[in-house]
N, C-alpha and C positions, 0 to 999 in steps of 0.2 A: 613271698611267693605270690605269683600274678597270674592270671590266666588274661593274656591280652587276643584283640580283635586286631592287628594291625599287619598288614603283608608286607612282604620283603621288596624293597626298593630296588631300583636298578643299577647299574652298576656304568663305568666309564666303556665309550667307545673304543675299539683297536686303535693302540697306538696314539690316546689322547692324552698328550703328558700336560694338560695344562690344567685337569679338574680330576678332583682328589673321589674315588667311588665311595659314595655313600653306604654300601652294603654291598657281600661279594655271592655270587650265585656260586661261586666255586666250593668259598669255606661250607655255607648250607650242606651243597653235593657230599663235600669228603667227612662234614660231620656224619651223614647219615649212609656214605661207606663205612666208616668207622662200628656205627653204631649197629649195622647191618648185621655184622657177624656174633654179633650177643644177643641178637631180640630172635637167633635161631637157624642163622645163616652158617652157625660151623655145625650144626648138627646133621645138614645135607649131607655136608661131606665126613661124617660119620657114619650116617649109615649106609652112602654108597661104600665107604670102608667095610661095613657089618655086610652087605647086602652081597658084595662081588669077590671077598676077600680075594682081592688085587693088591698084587704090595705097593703099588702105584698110588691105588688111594687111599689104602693105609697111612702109605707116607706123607699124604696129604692130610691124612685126619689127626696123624701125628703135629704138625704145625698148629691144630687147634688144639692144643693143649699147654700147659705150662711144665716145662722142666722142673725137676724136683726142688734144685737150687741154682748150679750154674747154668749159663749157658744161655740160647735164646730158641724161642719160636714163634714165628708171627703173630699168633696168640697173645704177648708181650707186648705188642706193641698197640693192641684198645686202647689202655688205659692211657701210657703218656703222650698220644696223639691226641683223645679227647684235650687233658688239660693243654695237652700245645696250639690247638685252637681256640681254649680259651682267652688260650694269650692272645692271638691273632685278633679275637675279634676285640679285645680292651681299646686299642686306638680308634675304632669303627665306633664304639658305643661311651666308652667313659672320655676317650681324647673328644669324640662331638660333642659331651654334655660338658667339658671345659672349654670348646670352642661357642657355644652357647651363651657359656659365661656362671656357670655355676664353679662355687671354691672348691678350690681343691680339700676341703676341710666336708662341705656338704658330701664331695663324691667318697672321702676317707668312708666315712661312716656309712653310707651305699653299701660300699665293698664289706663292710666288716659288717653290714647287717646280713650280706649273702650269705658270703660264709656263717655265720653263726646257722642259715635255713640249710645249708647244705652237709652242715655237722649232725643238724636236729633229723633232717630225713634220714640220712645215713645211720642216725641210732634208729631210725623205726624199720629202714630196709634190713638193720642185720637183726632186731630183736622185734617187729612189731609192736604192737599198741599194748604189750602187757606187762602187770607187774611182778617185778623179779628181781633180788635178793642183789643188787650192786658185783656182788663177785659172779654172776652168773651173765652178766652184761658183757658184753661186746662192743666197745668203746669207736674200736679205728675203724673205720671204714671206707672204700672207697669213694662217696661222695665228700667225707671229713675230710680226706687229703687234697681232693680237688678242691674244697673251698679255704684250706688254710691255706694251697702252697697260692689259690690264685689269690688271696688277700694281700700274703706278701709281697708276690709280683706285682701288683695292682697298684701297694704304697710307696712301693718303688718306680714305679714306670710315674707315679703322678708327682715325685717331689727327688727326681735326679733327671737328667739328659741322658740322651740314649748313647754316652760313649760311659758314664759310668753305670747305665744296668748293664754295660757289658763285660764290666770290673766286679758287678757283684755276678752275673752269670760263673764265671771264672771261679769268684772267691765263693762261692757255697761249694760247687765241685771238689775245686781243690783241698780247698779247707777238708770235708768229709771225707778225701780222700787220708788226708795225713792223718787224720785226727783217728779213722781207723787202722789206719797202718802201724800207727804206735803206740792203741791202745790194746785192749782186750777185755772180756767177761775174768771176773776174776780167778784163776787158777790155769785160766790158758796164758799160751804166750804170744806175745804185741804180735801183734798184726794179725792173729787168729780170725779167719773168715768164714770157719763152718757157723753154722746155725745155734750150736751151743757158747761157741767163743766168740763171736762177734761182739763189740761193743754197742753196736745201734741195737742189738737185741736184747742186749745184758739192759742199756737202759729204758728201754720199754719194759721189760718186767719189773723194774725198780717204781718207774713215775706210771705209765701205764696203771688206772683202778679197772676194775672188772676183770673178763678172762682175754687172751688174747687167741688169734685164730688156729693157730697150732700148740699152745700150749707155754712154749719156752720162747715165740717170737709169732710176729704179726706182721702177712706182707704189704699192709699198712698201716705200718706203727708210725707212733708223732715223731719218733727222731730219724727215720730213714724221709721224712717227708722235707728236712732241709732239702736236700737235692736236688727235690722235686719243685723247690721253688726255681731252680735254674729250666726246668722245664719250663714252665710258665713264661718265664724270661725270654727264655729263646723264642714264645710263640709272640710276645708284644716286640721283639724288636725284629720278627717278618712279618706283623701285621705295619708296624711304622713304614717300613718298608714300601707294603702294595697299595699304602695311604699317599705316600710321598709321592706330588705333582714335581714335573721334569725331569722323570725319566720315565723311561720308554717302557713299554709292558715288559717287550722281549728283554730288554736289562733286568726285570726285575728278576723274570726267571730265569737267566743267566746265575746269577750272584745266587739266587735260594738252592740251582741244581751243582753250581761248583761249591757253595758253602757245604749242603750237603754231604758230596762224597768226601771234602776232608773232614768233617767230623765221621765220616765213616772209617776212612784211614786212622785217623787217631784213636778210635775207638776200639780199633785191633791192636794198636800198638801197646796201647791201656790195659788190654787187655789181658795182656803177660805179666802183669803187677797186681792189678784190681779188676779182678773177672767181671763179664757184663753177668748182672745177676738182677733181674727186676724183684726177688722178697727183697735186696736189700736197697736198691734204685740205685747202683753204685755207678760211681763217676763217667763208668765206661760205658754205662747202659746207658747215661744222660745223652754220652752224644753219639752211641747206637742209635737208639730211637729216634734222634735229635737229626740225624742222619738222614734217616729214612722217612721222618717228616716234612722234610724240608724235601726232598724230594718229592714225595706226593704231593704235596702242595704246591710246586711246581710246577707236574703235569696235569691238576687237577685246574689251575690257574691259566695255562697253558687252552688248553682243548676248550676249557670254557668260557675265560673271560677276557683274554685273547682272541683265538679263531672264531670265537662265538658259536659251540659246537653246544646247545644248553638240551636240547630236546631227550636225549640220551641220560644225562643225569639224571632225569626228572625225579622217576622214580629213586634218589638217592635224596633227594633233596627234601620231599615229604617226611621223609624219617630223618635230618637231620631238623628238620623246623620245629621237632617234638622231642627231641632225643632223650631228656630228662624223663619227658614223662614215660617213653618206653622203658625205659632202664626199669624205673619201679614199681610199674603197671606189673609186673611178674607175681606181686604180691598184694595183691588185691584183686586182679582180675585174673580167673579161670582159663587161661588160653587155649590150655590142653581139653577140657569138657567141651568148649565152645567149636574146637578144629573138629575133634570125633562128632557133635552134634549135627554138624553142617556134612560134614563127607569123610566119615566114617565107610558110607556106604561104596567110596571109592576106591580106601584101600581093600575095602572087600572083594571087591571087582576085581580089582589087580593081582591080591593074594600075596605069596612068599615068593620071595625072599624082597623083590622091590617094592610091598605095600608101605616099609619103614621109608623111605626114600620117599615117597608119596605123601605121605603123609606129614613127613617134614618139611616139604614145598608148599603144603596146605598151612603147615602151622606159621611158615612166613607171610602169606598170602593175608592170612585174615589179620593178622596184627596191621601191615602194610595197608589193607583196607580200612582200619579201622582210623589209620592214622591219615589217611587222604580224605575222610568225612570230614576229619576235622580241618585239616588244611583248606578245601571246599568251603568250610564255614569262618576259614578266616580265626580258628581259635588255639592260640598256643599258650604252654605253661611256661612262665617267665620265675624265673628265680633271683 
């Protein structure tokens, strides 16, 4: 892990099919849409939910949340949009450091040094700095999935061509898919998909050491994180893609907004067999999500590095230049004391029922500030 001084390059002209962009304004932007609604952007829309009990924003505050098991809400879709940029940006950073001239052997071990930082944080985000009895430990976590599934993807994308990671895209889905279809926890029957009979759960409690998040299953456990290497996959072969000199911008977003909506169709179709289900990242969620990533990236590709529409992002792009470090600044830095200490004085001013509203526009605000001093200073955490 790095803390670097170095700003974001520019990117190809409208319509230059003959020089490949160095770095894309776009992926920055949609990381830090992405990132937007965890560092406290869905909590606006919770308390305009508390504040106006309107079933309108209710319904809306309902989207920020996680269904219990099946089914989706936008809420679902943070997590494998992050790693699906991850993927995107691997041709940008690890294909330049092979075009450089470093082996493919130097960059293996790159990758697998990340991952092992993004495992290591991930046990301090879910346990902190303290000592505690192994079975009281909290193993999976969300940074652990994004750094194992982008390792996988990463040793794939650097030692096959992109027509077979799209045979191993295929073969983790499919594969997970049958391998749950005809297995089960033992005492249920094959193809058991509840929470207790699920196979990818049965074997997290078996190899899983410590506790896991609900107890009899983890919505990031190490075996539902196959899948999620197909994530990964799909973001490095639409980043080869908006890499790829001779074709046209507008083709590329053609092919990212048609690929899109059939993996959207297939994902319904999927979906009548192996429910889209993000505890378990099941087949159907891959190209759910996979779906609707490729669509935002699209028009996020589209408006900005296309039309050259950038002034509007901006603010998305500050919080995408740091996104790591917002994710885990939750647990170390005070947010909540810091927003009351500064304008406190305003949700007083404002009073009930809209001071909660208020105040959670405050609580975005000073994070967002905090994270443009540093962009100002040129200083992000690299991992």
């Amino acid at each position: 892990m790095t803390t670097t001084t170095s700003s974001s390059t520019g990117v190809t002209a409208p319509d230059d099919i003959n020089t490949a962009p160095t770095r894309l304004f776009s992926l920055d932007a949609l990381r830090g849409f992405d990132m937007f609604w965890i560092m406290g952007g869905e909590e606006i829309f919770h308390t305009l939910a508390k504040a106006t009990k309107s079933p309108f924003w209710e319904a809306v505050a309902l989207q920020f949340t996680h269904p219990d098991w099946n089914g989706f809400h936008l809420y679902d879709l943070i997590f494998p949009l992050f790693l699906f940029m991850a993927g995107v940006s691997t041709p940008f950073s690890v294909g330049r450091e092979l075009e450089k001239g470093k082996s493919k052997q130097q960059l293996t071990i790159r990758v697998i040094k990340r991952a092992l930082i993004l495992v290591l944080l991930g046990l301090v985000v879910n346990n902190g700095l303290t000592i505690m009895p192994i079975s009281q430990i909290r193993f999976a976590s969300v940074l652990g999935r994004i750094g194992i599934a982008y390792m996988f993807a990463n040793i794939i994308y650097l030692y096959s061509k992109e027509r077979m990671q799209m045979v191993w895209f295929a073969f983790f889905i499919i594969g997970y898919w049958l391998l749950l279809k005809f297995t089960s926890a033992p005492g249920f029957p094959h193809g058991d998909l509840t929470m207790q009979g699920n196979f990818a759960s049965y074997m997290d409690r078996m190899i899983l050491p410590g506790r896991l998040y609900l107890g009899i299953h983890d919505p990031e456990g190490l075996f539902s994180t196959i899948p999620a290497i197909s994530t990964g996959l799909l973001g490095i072969l639409t980043g080869q893609l908006l890499k790829k000199t001779g074709i046209r911008q507008i083709r590329k977003v053609s092919i990212m907004a048609v690929t899109g909506v059939i993996f959207l169709i297939i994902a319904q179709i999927w979906n009548l067999d192996f429910p889209i289900n993000k505890n378990l990242w099941s087949s159907s969620f891959v190209m759910h999500v996979g779906g609707i990533s490729l669509l935002l990236m699209a028009f996020f590709y589209y408006i900005i590095d296309v039309l050259g529409y950038k002034k509007w992002a901006f603010y998305f792009k500050v919080i995408g230049m740091n996104s790591i470090l917002i994710y885990i600044s939750g647990h170390f830095i005070k947010w909540q004391y810091t927003t009351n200490g500064f304008f406190g004085w305003i949700g007083q001013l404002i009073g009930d029922p809209y001071n909660i509203v208020v105040m959670a526009v405050c609580f975005v605000m000073v994070k967002w500030v905090f994270l443009y001093y540093l962009y100002q200073k040129k200083t992000f955490l690299r991992v």
